[in-house]
N, C-alpha and C positions, 0 to 999 in steps of 0.2 A: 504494500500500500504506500509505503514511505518512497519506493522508488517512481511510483503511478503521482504522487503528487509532486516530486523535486523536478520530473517531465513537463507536466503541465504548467509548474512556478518560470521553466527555464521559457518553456514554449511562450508564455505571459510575456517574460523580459525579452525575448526576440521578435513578438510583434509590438511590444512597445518601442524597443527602440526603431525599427520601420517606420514606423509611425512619425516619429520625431526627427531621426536623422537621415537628413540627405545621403543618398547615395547610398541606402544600405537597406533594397528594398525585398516585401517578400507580398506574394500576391493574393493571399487571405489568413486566416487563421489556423485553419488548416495546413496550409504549406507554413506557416510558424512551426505547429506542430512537428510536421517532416523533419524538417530544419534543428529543431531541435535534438530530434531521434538521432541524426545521422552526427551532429556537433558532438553529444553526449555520448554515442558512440567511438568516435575519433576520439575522444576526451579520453575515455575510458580506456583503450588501449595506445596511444600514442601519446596523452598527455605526461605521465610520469616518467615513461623515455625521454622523450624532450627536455623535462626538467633536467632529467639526472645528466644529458649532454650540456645542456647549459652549464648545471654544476662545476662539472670537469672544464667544461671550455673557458669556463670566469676564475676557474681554481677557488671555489666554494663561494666567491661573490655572490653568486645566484641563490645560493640559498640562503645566504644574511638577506639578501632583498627579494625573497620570496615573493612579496606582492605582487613588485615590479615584473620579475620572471614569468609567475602567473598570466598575466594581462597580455607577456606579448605571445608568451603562447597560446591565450586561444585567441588572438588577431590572427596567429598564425592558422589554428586550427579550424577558426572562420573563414578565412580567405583558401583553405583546403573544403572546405563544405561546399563553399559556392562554386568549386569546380567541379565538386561530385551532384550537382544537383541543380535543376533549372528551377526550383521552389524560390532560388536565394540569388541576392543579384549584389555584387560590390563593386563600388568603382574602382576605388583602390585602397592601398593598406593603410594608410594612414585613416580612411572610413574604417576599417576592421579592429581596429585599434580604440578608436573611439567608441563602436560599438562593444568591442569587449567591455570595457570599463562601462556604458550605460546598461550593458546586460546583467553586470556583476551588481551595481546599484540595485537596479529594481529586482533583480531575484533577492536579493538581502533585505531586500525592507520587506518585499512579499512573505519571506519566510520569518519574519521577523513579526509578521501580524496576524499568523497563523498561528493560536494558540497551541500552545504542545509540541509545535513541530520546531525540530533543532536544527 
């Protein structure tokens, strides 16, 4: 159930940010959803790879500045999404960048106002 609802929180922050930011478009709610599955996908086996070369390639920088590291890997793993998927449209990465950080926002307050849910 917890995994049914952090989908639907993400798919929320990726049609919000559509919504608001230019250049970072997706063509209903529905294709939010998609978009979601296939990012949280990527995420889920690619993201902590990426981390851990970051690691090594910054010689452990990347993990004092975790946040930072975070954000550009899923600009990265966003601008990977929109090449696996005609749902998701990005001009370019500095838009994917921007949307990471407004997707990371509003999932965090959404789960944030979600009583119970961590």
């Amino acid at each position: 159930m917890r995994m049914l609802i952090s989908w639907l929180i993400l798919s929320f922050g990726v049609w919000v940010t559509a919504a608001i930011l230019p250049g970072f478009r997706v063509k209903d709610f529905r294709s939010a959803i998609i978009v979601a599955a296939i990012f949280g996908l990527l995420n889920f086996f690619l993201g902590w790879l990426l981390f851990f070369v970051f690691t090594v390639m910054t010689i452990g920088l990347a993990w004092l500045f975790a946040f930072i590291t975070r954000w550009i890997i899923n600009a990265i793993l966003l601008a990977v999404t929109d090449h696996f998927t005609d749902h998701l449209s990005i001009d370019r990465f500095s838009t994917a960048l921007l949307a990471g950080m407004i997707i990371s926002i509003v999932a965090g307050v959404t789960r944030a106002l979600i009583p119970g849910f961590p």
